[in-house]
C-alpha positions in Angstrom: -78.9 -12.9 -70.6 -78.9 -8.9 -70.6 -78.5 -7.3 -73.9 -78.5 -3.8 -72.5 -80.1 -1.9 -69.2 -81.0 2.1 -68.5 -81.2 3.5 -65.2 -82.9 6.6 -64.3 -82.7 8.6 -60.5 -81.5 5.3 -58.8 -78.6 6.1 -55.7 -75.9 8.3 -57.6 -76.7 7.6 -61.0 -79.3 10.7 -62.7 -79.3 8.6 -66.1 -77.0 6.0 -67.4 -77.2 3.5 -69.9 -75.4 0.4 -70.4 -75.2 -1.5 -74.2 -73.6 -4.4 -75.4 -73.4 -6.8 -72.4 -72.4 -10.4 -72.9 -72.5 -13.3 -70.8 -69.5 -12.4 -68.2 -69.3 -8.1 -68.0 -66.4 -7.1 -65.8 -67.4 -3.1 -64.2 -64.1 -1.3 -63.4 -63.8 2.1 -62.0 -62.8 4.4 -59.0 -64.1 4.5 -55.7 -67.5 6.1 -55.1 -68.4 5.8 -58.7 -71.7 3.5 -58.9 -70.1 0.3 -59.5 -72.1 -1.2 -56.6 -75.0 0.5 -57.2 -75.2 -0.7 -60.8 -75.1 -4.1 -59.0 -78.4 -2.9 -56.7 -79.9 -1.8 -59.8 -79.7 -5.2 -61.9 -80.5 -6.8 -58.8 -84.5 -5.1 -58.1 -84.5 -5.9 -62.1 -84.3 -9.5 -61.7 -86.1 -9.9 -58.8 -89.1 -7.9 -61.2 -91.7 -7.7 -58.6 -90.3 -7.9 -55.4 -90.6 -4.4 -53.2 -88.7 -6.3 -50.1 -85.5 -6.3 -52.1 -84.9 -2.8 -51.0 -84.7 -4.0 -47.8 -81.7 -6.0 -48.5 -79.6 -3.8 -50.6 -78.0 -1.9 -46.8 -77.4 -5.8 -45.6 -75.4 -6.2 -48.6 -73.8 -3.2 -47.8 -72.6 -4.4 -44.1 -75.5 -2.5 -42.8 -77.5 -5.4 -40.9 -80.1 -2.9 -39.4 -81.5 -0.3 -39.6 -84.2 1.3 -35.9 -87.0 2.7 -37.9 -89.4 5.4 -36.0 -92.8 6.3 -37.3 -94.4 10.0 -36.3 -91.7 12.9 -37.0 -90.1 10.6 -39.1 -88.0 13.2 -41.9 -86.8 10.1 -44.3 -88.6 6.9 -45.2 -86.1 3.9 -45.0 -86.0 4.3 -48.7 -84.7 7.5 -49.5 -81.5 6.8 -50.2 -82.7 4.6 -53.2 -83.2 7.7 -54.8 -80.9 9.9 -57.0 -80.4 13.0 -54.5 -82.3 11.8 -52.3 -84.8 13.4 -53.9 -88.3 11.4 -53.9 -90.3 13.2 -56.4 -88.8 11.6 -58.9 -89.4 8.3 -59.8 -86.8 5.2 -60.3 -87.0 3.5 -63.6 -85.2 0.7 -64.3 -85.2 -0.5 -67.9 -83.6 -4.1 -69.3 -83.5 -6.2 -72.2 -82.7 -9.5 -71.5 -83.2 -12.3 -73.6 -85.4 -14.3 -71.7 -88.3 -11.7 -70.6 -87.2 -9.3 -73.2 -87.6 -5.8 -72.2 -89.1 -4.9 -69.0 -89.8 -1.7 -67.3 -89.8 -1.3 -63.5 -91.1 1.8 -61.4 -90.1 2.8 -57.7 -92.1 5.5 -56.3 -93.2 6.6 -52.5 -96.8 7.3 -52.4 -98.2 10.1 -49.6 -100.2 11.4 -51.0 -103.8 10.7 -49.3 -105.5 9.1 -52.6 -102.5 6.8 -53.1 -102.7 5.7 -49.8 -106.6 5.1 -49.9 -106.1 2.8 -52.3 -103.2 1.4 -50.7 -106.0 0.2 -48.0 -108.4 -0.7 -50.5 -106.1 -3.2 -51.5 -105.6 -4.3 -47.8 -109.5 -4.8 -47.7 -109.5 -7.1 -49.8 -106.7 -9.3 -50.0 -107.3 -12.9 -48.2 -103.4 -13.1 -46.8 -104.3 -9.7 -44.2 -106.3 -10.3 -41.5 -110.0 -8.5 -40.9 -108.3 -6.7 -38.1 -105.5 -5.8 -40.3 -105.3 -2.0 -42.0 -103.2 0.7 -43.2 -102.8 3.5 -40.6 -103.6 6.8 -42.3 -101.1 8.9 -39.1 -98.2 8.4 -40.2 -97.7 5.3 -43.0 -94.9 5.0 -45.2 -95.3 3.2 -49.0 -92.7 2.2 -51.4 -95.1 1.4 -54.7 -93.1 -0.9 -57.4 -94.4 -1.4 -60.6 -94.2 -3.8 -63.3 -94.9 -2.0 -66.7 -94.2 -4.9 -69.2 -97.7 -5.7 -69.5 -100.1 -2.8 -68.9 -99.2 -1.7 -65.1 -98.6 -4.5 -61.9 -97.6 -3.0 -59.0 -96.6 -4.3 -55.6 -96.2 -2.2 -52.5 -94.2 -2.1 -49.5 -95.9 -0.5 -46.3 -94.0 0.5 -43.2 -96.3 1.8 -40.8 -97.1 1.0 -36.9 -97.1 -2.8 -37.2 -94.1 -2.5 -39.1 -93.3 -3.5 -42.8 -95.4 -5.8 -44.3 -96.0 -6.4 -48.4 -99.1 -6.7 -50.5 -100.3 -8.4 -52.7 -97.6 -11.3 -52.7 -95.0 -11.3 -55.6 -94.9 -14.0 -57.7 -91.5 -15.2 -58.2 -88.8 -13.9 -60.5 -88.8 -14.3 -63.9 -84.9 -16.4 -63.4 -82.7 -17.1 -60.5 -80.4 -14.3 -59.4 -77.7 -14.5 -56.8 -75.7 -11.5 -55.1 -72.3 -11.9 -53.4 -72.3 -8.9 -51.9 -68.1 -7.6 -50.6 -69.1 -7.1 -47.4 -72.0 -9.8 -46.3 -71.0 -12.9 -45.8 -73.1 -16.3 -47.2 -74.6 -18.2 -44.6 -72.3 -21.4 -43.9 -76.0 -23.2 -44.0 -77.1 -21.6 -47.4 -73.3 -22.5 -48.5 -74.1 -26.3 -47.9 -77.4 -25.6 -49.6 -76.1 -24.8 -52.6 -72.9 -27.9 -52.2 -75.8 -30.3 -51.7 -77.8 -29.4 -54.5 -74.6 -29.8 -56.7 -73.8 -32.7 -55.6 -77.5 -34.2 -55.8 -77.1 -33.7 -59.9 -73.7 -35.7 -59.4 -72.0 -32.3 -60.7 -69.4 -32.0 -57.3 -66.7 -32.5 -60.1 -67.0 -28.8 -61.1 -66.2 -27.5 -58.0 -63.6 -29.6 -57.1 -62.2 -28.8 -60.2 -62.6 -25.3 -60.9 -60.6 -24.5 -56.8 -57.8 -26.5 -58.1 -57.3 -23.2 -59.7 -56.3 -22.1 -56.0 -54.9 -25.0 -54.0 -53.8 -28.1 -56.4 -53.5 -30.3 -53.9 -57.1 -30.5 -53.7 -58.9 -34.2 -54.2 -62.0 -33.9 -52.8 -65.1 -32.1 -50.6 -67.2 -33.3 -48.1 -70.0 -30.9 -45.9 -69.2 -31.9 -42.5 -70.8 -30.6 -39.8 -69.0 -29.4 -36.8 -71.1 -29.1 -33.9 -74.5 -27.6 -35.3 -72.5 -25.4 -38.3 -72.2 -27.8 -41.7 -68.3 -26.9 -43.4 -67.5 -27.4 -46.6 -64.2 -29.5 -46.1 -61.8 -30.5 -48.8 -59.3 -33.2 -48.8 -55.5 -31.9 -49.9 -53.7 -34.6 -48.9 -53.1 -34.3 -44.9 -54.5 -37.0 -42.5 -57.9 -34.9 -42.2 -60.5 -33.0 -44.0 -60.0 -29.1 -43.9 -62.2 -26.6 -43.7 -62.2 -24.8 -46.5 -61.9 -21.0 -45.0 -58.7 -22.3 -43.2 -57.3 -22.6 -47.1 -57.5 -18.9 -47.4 -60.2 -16.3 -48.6 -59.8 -16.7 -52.3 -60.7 -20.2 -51.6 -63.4 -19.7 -50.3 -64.4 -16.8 -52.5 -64.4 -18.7 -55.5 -66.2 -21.7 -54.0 -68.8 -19.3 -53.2 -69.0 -17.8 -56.8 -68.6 -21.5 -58.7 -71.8 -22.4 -56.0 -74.0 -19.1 -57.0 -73.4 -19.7 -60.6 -74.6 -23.6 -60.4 -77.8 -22.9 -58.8 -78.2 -19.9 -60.8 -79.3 -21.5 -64.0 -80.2 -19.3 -67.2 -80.1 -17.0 -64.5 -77.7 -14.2 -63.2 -75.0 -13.7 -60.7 -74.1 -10.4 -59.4 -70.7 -10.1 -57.6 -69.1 -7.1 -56.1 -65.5 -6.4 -55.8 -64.9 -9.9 -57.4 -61.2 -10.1 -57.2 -61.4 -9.3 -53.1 -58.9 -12.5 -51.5 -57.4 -13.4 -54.7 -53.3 -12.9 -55.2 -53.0 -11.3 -58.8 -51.0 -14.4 -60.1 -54.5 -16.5 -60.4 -56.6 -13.7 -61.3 -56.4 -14.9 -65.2 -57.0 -18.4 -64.2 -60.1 -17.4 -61.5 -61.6 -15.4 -64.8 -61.1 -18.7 -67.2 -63.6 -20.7 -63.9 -66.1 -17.9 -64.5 -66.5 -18.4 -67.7 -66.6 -21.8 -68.1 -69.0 -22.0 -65.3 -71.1 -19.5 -67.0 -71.4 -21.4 -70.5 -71.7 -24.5 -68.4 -75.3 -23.2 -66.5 -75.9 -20.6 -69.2 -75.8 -18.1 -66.4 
């Protein structure tokens, strides 16, 4: 669980510093003031060695794609991970958690022609790249993360003619960490992942009990699938199932945050705009779920 976390030239934010976080940390503020990006931040923290995150952060924006051209190329696709845009400064992202206690992490875009020797040095020799396989020294573009909890780790991103590729291969994170972004959807598919896990550890209960919170009339959930798509489907007393989006978007919404925390274990879950399809009568009872379900995973 995070004690505390400093960020430094990360999207809008120059320096801030965040103390005395607890197990469920609610971020309210204005439009345009960071609250998202303070979500983006935490996220590349917990995924600790992973350069492809910053990939994902536009996606969980509602930006799906992004057509990247090499040559005149003015911006790398990660520019606007830095504070002004400005890439001579380096990101650092600093947390204390109490399971890895604190640990350091370094962005950086290397061009300069040393860095990127060694950027191909490392392409030499790693078994995972082909023989045929090197960095192109025209026009390459590399995103350099570093681990500095123990002496200096770092993992690179490279976005060049053959496209973007990573090396050396991350291991994983140091604990599971979900983001429900406001505008990406989850895939139905990784929906029903996460129901059949729960339901695997004979643990359905808690979901069925904490979306009573929405629709009382619920009794029970089944995945079924309709035509190739697997539905959640929940039983509320008519002669058939229902789909659970035909309930209404806080119903799904909170099935979708009770799922994250479940198979989020000792872990972290990072949700933006949190209250997004929920009538303001339930909002005290949707906050009680949260909690619960956090002590209950210790997430």
């Amino acid at each position: 669980m995070y004690q505390s976390f400093n960020i430094s030239n990360f999207r809008c934010f120059k320096n801030l510093n965040v103390t005395n976080l607890e197990r469920v940390n609610l971020i309210a503020g204005v439009n345009n003031v960071g609250k998202t990006a303070l979500l983006e931040a935490l996220f590349l923290h917990c995924g600790a060695y992973n350069p492809h995150l910053t990939m994902n952060l536009n996606a969980l924006r509602g930006i799906e794609s992004i057509k990247v051209e090499l040559g005149q190329m003015i911006e790398t696709p990660w520019d606007s991970l830095f504070y002004e845009f400005d890439i001579s400064k380096e990101i650092q992202l600093i947390g204390d958690d109490k399971t890895t206690g604190v640990r350091k992490l370094q962005l950086d875009i290397i061009r300069d022609v040393e860095g990127l020797m060694k950027v191909s040095q490392l392409i030499q020799h790693d078994i995972n790249w082909t023989k045929e396989t090197s960095l192109s020294l025209e026009s390459p573009q590399v995103l350099e993360l570093s681990d500095m909890s123990n002496g200096q780790n770092s993992y690179y991103l490279i976005l060049d003619h053959k496209g973007i590729r990573g090396i050396p291969i991350p291991p994983p994170p140091p604990f599971p960490t979900i983001y429900l972004g406001s505008m990406a959807r989850v895939p139905l598919s990784e929906e029903a992942s996460r129901f059949g896990k729960l339901e695997l550890n004979r643990q359905l209960n808690v979901l069925t009990n904490a979306l009573k919170v929405v629709e009382p009339r619920l009794d029970d959930l089944s995945i079924i699938v309709v035509g190739d798509t697997p539905l959640i489907h929940g039983d509320i007393g008519l002669e058939r199932f229902v789909p659970l989006q035909f309930m209404g978007e806080g119903m799904a919404r909170l099935a979708n945050f009770v799922l994250a925390i479940a198979n989020s274990p000792d872990g972290v879950v990072l949700i933006d705009e949190i209250e997004n399809g929920f009538h303001h009568s339930i909002l005290t009872k949707v906050w009680q779920v949260i909690g619960e379900m956090a002590r209950k995973f210790n997430t």
